[in-house]
GUFINU-904238 format. One record per residue: residue number from 1; residue in one letter; x negated, y negated, z of N, C-alpha, C in turn. Coordinates in steps of 0.1 Angstrom, whole numbers. Atoms other than C-alpha are relative to their C-alpha. Layout:
<rs>
+-------+------+-------+-------+-------+-------+-------+-------+-------+-------+-------+
| marke | zavo |  n.px |  n.py |  n.pz | ca.px | ca.py | ca.pz |  c.px |  c.py |  c.pz |
+-------+------+-------+-------+-------+-------+-------+-------+-------+-------+-------+
|   NUM |    A |     X |     Y |     Z |     X |     Y |     Z |     X |     Y |     Z |
...
+-------+------+-------+-------+-------+-------+-------+-------+-------+-------+-------+
</rs>
This chain:
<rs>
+-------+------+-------+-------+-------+-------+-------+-------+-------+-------+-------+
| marke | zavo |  n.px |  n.py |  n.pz | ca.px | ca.py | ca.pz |  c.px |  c.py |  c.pz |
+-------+------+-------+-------+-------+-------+-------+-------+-------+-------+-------+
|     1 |    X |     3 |   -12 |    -7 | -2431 | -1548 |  1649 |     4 |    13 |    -7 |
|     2 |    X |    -6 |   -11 |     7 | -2412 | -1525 |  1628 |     4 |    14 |     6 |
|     3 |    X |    -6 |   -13 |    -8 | -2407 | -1489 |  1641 |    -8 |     1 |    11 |
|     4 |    X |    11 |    -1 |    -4 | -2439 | -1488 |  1655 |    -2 |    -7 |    17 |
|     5 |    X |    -1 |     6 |   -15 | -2444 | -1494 |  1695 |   -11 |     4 |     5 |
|     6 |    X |    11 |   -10 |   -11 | -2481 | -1494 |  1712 |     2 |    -6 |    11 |
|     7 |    X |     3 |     2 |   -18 | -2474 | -1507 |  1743 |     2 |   -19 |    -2 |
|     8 |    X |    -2 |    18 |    -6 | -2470 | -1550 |  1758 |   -14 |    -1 |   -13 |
|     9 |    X |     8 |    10 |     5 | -2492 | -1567 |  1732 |    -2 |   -13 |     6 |
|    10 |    X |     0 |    13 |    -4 | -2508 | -1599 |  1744 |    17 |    -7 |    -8 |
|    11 |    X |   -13 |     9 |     8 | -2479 | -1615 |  1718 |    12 |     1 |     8 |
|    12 |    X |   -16 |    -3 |   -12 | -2453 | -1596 |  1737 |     0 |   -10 |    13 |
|    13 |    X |    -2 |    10 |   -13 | -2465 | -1607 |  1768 |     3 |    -9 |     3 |
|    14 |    X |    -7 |    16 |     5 | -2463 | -1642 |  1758 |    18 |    -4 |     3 |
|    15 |    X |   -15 |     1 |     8 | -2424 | -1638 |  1748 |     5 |     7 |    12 |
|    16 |    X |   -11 |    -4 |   -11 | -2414 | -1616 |  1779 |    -4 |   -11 |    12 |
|    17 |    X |    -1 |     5 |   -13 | -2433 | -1640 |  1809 |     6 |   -13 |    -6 |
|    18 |    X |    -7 |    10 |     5 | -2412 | -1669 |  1808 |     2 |   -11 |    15 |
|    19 |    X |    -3 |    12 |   -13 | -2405 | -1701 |  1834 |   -16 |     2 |     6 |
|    20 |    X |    15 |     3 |   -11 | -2443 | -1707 |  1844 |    -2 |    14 |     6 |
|    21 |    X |    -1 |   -19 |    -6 | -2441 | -1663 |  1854 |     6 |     0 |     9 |
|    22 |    X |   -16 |    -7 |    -8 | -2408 | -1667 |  1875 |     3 |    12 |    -8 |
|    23 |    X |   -13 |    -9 |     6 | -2388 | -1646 |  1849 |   -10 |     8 |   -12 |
|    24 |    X |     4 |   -11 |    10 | -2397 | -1617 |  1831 |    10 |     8 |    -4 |
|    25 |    X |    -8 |    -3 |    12 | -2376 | -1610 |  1799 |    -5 |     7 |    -7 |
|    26 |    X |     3 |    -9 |     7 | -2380 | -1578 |  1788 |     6 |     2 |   -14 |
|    27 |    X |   -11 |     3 |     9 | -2348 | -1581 |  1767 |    -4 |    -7 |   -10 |
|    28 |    X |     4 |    16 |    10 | -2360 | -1613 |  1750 |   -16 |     6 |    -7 |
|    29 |    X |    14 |    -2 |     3 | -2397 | -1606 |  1750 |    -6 |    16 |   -13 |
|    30 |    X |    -1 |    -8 |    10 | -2392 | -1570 |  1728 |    12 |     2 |   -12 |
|    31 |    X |   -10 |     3 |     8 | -2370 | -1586 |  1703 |    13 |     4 |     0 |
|    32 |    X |   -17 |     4 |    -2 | -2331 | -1586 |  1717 |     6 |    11 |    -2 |
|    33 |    X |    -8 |    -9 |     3 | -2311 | -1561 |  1704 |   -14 |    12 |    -9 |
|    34 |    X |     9 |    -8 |     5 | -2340 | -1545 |  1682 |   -10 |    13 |     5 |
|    35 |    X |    16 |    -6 |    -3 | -2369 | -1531 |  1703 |     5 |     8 |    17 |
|    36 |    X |     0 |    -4 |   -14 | -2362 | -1529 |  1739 |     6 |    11 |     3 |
|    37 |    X |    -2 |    -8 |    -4 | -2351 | -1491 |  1741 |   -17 |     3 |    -4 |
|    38 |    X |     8 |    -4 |     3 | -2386 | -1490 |  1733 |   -12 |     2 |    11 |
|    39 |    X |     6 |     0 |   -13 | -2400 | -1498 |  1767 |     2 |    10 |    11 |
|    40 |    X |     0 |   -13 |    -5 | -2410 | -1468 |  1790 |    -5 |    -5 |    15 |
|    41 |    X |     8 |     5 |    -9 | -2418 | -1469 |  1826 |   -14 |    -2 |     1 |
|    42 |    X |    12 |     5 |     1 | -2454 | -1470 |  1821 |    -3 |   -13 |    -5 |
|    43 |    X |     4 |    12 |     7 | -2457 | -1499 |  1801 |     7 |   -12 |    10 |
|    44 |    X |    -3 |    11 |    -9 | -2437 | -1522 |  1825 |    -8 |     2 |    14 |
|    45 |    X |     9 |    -2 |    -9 | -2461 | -1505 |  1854 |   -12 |   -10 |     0 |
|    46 |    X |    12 |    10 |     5 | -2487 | -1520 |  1835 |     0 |    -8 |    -1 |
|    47 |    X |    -6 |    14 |     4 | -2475 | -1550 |  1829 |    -1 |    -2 |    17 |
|    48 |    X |     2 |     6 |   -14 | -2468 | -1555 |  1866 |   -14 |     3 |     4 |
|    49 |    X |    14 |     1 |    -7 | -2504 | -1546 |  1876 |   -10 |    -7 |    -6 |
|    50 |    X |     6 |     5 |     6 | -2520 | -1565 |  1853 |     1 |   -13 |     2 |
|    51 |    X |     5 |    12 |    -7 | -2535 | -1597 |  1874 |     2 |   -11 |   -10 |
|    52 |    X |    -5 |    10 |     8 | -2537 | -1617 |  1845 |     9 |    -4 |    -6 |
|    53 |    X |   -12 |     5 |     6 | -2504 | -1616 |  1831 |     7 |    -4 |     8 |
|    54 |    X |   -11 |    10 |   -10 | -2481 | -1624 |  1861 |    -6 |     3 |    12 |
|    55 |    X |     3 |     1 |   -14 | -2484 | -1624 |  1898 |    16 |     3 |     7 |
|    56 |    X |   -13 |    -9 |    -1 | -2454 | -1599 |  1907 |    10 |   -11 |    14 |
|    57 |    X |    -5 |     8 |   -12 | -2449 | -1623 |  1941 |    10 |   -16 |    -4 |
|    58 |    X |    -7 |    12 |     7 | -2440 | -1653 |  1917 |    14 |     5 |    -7 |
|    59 |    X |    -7 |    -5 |    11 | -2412 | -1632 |  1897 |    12 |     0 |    11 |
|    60 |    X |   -11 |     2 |    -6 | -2378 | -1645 |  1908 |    13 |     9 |    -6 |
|    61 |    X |    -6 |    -1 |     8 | -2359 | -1633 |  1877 |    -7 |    12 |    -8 |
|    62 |    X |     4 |   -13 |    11 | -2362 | -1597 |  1854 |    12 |     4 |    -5 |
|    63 |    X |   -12 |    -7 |    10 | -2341 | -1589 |  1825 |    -3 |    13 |    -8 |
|    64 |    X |     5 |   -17 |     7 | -2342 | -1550 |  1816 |    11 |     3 |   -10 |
|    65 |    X |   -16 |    -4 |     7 | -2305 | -1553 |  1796 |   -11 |     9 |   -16 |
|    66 |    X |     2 |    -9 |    11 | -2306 | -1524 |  1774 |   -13 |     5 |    -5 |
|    67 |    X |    11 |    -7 |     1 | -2342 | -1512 |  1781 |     5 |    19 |     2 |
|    68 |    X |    -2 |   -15 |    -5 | -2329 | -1473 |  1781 |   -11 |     7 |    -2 |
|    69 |    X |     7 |    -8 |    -1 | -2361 | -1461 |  1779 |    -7 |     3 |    20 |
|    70 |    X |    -3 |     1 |   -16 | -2365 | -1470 |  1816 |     5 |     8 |    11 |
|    71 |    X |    -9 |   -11 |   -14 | -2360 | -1449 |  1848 |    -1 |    -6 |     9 |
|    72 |    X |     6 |     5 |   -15 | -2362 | -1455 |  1886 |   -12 |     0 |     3 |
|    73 |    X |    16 |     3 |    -2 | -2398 | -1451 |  1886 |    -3 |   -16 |    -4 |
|    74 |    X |     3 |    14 |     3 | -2393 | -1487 |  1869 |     4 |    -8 |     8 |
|    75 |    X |    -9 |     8 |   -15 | -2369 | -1500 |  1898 |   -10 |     0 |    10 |
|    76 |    X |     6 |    -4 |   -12 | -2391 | -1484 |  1923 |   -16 |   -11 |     0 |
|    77 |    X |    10 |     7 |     1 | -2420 | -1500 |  1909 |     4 |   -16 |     1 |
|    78 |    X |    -3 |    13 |     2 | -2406 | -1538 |  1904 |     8 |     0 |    21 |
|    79 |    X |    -3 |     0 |   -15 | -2393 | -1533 |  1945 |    -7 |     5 |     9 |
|    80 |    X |    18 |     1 |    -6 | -2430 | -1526 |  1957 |    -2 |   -11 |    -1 |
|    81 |    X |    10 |    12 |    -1 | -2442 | -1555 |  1942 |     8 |   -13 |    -4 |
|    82 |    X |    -6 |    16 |     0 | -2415 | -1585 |  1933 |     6 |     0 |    12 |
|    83 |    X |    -7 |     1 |   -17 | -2402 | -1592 |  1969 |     7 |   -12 |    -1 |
|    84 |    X |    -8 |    11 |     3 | -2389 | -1624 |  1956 |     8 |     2 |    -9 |
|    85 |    X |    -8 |    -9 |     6 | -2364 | -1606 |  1932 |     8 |    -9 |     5 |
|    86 |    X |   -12 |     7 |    -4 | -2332 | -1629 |  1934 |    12 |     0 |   -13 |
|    87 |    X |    -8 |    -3 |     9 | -2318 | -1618 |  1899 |    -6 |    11 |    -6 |
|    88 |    X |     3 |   -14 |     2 | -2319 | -1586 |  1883 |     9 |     5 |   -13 |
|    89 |    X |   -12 |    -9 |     5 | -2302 | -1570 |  1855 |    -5 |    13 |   -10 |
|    90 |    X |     5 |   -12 |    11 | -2304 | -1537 |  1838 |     9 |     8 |    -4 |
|    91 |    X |   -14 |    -5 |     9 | -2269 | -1534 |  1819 |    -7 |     9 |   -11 |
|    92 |    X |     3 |    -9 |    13 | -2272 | -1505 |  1797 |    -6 |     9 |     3 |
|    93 |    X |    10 |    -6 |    -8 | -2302 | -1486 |  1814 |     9 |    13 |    -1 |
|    94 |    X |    -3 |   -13 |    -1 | -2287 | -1452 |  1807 |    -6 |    12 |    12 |
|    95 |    X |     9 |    -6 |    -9 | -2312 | -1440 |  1831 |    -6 |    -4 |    15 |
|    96 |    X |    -3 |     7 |   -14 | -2308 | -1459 |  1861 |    10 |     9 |    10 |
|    97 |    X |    -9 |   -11 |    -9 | -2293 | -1439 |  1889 |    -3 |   -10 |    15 |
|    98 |    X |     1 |     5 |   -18 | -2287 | -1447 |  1930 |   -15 |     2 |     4 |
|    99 |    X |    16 |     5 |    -5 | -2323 | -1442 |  1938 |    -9 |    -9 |     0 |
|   100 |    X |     3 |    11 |     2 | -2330 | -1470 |  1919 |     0 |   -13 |     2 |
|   101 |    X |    -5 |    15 |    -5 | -2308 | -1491 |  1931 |    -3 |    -1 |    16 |
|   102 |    X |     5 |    -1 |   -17 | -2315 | -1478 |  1967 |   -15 |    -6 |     1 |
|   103 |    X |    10 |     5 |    -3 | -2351 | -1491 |  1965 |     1 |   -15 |    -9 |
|   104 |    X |     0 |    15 |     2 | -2343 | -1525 |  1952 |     7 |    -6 |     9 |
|   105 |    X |   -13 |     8 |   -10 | -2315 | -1529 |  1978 |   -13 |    -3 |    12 |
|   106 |    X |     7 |    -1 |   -16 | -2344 | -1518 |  2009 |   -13 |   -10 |    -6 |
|   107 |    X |     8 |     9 |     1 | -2373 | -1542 |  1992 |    -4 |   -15 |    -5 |
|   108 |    X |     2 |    12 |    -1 | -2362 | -1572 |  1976 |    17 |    -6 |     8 |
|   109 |    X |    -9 |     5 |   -10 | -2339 | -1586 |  2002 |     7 |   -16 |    -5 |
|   110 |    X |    -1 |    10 |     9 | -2337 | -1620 |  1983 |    13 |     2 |    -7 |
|   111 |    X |    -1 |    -4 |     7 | -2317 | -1607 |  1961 |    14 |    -5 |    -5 |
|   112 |    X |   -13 |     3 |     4 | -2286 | -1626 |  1943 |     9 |     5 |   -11 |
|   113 |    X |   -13 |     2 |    15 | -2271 | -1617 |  1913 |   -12 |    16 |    -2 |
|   114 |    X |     4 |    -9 |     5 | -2274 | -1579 |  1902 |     7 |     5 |   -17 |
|   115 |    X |   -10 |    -8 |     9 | -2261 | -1568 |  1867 |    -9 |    14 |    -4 |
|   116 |    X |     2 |   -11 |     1 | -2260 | -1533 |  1867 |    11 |    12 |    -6 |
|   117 |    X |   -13 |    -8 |     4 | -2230 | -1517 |  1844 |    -9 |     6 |   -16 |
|   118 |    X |     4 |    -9 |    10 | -2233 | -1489 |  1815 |   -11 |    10 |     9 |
|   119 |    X |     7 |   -10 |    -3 | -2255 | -1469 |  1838 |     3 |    15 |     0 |
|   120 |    X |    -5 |   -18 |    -4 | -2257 | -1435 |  1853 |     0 |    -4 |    16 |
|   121 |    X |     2 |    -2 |   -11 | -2253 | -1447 |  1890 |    10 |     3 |     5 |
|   122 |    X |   -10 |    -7 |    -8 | -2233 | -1424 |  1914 |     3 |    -6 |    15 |
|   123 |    X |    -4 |    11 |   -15 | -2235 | -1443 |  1945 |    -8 |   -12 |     4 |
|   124 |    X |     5 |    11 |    -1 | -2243 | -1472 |  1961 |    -8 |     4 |    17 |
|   125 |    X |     5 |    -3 |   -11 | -2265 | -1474 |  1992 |     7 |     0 |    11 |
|   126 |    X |   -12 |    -1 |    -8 | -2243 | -1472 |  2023 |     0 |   -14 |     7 |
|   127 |    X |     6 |    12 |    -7 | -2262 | -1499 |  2041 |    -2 |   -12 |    -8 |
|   128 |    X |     4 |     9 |    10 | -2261 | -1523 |  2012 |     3 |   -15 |     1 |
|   129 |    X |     1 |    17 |    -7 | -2245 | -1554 |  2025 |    -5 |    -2 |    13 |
|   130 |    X |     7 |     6 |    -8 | -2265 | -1555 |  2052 |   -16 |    -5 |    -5 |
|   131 |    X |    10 |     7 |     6 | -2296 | -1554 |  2032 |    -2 |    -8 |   -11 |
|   132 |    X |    -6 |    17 |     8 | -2283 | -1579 |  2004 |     3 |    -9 |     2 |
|   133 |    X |   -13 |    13 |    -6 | -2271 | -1605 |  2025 |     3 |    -9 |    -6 |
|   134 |    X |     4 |    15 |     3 | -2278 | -1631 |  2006 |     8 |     2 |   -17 |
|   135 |    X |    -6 |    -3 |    18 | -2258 | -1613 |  1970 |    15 |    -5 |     0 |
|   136 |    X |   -14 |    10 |     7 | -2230 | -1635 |  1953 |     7 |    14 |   -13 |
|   137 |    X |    -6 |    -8 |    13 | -2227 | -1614 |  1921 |    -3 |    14 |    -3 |
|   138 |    X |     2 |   -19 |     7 | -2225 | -1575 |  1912 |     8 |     4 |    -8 |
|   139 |    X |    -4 |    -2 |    13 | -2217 | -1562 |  1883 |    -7 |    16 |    -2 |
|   140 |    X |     6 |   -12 |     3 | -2216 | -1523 |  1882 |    12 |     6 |    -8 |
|   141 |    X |    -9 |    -6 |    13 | -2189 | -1517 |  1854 |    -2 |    16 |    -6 |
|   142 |    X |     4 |   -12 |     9 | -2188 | -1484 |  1837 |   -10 |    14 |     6 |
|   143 |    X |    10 |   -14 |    -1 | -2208 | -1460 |  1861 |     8 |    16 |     7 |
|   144 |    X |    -5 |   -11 |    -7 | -2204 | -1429 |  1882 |     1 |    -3 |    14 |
|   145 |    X |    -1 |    -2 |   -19 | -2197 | -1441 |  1920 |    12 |    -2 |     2 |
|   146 |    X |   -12 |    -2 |    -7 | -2171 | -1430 |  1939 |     3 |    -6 |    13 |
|   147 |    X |    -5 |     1 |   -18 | -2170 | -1446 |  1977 |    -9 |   -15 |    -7 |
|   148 |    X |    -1 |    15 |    -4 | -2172 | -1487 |  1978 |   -10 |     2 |    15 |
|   149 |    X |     2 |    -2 |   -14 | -2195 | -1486 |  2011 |     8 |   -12 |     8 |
|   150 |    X |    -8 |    11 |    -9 | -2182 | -1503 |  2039 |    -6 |   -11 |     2 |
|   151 |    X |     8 |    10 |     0 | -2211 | -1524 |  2043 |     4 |   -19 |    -9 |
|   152 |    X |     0 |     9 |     9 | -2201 | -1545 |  2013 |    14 |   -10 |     8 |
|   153 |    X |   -12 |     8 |    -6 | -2170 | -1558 |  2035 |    -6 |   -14 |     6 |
|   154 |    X |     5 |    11 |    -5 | -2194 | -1578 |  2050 |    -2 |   -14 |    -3 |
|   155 |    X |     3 |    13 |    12 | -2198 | -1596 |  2019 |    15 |   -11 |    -2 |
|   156 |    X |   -12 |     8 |     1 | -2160 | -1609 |  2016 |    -1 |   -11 |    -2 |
|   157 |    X |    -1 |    16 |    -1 | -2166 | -1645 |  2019 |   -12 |    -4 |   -10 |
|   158 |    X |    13 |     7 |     8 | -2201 | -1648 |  1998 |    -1 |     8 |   -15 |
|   159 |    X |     5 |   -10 |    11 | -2204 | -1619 |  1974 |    15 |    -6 |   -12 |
|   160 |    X |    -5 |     3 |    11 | -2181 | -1641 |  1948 |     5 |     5 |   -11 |
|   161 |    X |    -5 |    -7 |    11 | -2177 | -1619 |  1917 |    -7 |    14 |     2 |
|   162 |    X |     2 |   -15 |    -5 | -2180 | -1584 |  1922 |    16 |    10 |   -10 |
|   163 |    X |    -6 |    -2 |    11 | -2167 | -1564 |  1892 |    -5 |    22 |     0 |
|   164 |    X |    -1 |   -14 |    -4 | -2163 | -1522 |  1898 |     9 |     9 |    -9 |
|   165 |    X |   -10 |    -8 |    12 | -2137 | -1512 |  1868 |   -12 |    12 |    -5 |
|   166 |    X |     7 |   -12 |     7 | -2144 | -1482 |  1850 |   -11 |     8 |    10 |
|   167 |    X |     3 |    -8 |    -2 | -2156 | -1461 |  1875 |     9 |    11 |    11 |
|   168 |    X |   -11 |   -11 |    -9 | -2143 | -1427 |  1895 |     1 |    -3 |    11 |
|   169 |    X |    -1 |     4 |   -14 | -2134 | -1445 |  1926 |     9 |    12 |    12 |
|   170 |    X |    -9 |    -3 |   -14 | -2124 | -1424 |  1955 |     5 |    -4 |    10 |
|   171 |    X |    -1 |     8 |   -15 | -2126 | -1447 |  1986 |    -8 |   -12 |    -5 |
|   172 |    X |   -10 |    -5 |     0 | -2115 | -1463 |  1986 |    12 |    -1 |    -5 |
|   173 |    X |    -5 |     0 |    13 | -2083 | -1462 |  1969 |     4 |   -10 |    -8 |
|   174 |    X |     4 |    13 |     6 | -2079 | -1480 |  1942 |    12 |   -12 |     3 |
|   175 |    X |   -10 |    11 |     1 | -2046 | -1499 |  1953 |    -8 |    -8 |     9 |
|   176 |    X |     6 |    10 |   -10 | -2069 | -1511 |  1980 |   -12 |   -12 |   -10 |
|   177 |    X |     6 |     5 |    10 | -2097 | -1518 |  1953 |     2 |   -14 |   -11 |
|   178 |    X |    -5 |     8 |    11 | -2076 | -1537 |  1931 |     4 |   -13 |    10 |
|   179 |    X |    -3 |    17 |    -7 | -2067 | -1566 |  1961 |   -14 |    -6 |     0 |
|   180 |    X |    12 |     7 |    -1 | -2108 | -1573 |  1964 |    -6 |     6 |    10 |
|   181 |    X |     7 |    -6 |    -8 | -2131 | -1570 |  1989 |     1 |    -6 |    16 |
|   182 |    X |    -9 |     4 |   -16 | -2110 | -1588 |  2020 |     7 |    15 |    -1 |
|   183 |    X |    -8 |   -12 |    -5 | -2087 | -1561 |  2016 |   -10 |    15 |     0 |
|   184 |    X |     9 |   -10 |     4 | -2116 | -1535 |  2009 |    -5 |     0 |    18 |
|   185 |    X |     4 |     0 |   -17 | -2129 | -1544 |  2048 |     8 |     2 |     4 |
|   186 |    X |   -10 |     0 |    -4 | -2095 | -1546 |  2058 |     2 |    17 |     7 |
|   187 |    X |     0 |   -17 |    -1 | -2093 | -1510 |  2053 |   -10 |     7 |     7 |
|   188 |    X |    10 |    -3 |    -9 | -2125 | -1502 |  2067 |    -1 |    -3 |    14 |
|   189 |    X |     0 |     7 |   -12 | -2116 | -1522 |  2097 |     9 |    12 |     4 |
|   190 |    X |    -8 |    -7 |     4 | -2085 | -1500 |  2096 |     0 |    10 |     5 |
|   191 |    X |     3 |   -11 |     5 | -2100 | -1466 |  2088 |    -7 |     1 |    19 |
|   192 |    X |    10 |     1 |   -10 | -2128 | -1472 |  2121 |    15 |     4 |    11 |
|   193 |    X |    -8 |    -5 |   -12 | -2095 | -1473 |  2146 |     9 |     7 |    -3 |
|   194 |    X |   -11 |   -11 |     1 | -2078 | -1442 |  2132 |    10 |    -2 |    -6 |
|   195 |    X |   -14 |    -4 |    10 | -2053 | -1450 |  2114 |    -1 |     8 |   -12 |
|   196 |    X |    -4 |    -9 |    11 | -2037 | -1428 |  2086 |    -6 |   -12 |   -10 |
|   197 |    X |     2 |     5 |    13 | -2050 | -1438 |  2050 |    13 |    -7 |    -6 |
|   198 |    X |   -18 |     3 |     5 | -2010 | -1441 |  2039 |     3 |   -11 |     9 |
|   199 |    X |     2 |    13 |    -6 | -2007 | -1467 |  2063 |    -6 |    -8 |    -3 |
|   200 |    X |     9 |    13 |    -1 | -2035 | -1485 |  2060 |     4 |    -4 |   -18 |
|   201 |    X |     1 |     4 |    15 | -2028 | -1486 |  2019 |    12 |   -16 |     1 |
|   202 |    X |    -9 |     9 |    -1 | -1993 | -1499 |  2025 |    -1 |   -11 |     4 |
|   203 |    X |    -1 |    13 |   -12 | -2003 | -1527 |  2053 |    -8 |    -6 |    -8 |
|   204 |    X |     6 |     9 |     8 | -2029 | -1540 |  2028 |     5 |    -6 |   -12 |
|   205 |    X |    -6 |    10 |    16 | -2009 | -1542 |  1996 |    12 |    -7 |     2 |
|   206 |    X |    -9 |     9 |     0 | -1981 | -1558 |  2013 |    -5 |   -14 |     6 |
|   207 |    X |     8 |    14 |    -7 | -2005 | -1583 |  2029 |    -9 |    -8 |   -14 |
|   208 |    X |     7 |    10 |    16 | -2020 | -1590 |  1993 |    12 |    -8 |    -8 |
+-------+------+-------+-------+-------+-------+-------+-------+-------+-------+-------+
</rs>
């Protein structure tokens, strides 16, 4: 392919739909480490509207790792039309922000395993474990969000690996942060019947 990028070639296409058109490997499909800052929202638009290549309803699985050419117009668009969305990752995505992630959270509800770290995202939706119910793994390493929502307390028992380092956490704080996400509800439980923050830190990290 060399420098040169017109757009999904049938060849490409080949190489990104993968598993019978469950999984679409962007990553893989514009050669790995090489190519994929090469992909722009248009051309994955296309790709999704294009009847003959996949059938957006079949697509379980999308790997965008290290597409930075990519915005939320790309999120927005892959959360119109994959509704069966149950894995996701767009590590790297320089250009991924909370609006992105807010219209994946409100349309594919499915939705298990997100890797989303190296971005630009400032927050998370507020309402997010209630409309993820069903998410085990998150992975938002390295961005800009400050407030944990409360929602995700919900998750305690299912949401499994859930990985938040490296970012400006305000809320809430991080001695709370660092016991998990039992003690992350804890506090929220907490916070709801008035107690002082200084309190509630204490009663959690001596309960961890």
């Amino acid at each position: 392919m060399g420098n040169a990028f017109s757009g999904i070639t049938p060849r490409i296409k080949r190489r990104i739909i993968q598993k019978g058109g469950t999984e679409l490997n962007f990553h893989y499909g514009l050669g790995g480490f090489k190519n994929p800052d090469k992909l722009r929202d248009e051309h994955l638009v296309d790709f999704l509207n294009d009847d003959a290549a996949v059938s957006p309803d079949r697509v379980t699985r999308i790997c965008l790792t290290l597409c930075t050419g990519i915005t939320d117009k790309a999120l927005i668009a892959i959360a119109d039309t994959c509704h069966n969305l149950t894995w996701l990752s767009v590590t790297g995505c320089k250009n991924i922000t909370g609006p992105g992630i807010d219209a994946i959270a409100r349309k594919c509800r499915k939705l298990k395993t997100l890797w989303a770290s190296d971005c630009n995202i400032s927050y998370l939706p507020e309402d997010i474990g209630m409309l993820l119910p069903h998410l085990t793994f998150l992975h938002l390493f390295d961005n800009k969000i400050q407030k944990i929502p409360a929602s995700l307390g919900r998750l305690a028992d299912s949401l499994t690996l859930f990985y938040i380092d490296s970012n400006p956490l305000q809320q809430p704080p991080l001695e709370i942060v660092n016991q998990g996400l039992h003690a992350i509800q804890l506090y929220y439980d907490e916070l709801d019947k008035g107690y002082k923050v200084s309190n509630i830190i204490q009663e959690v990290v001596l309960l961890g």
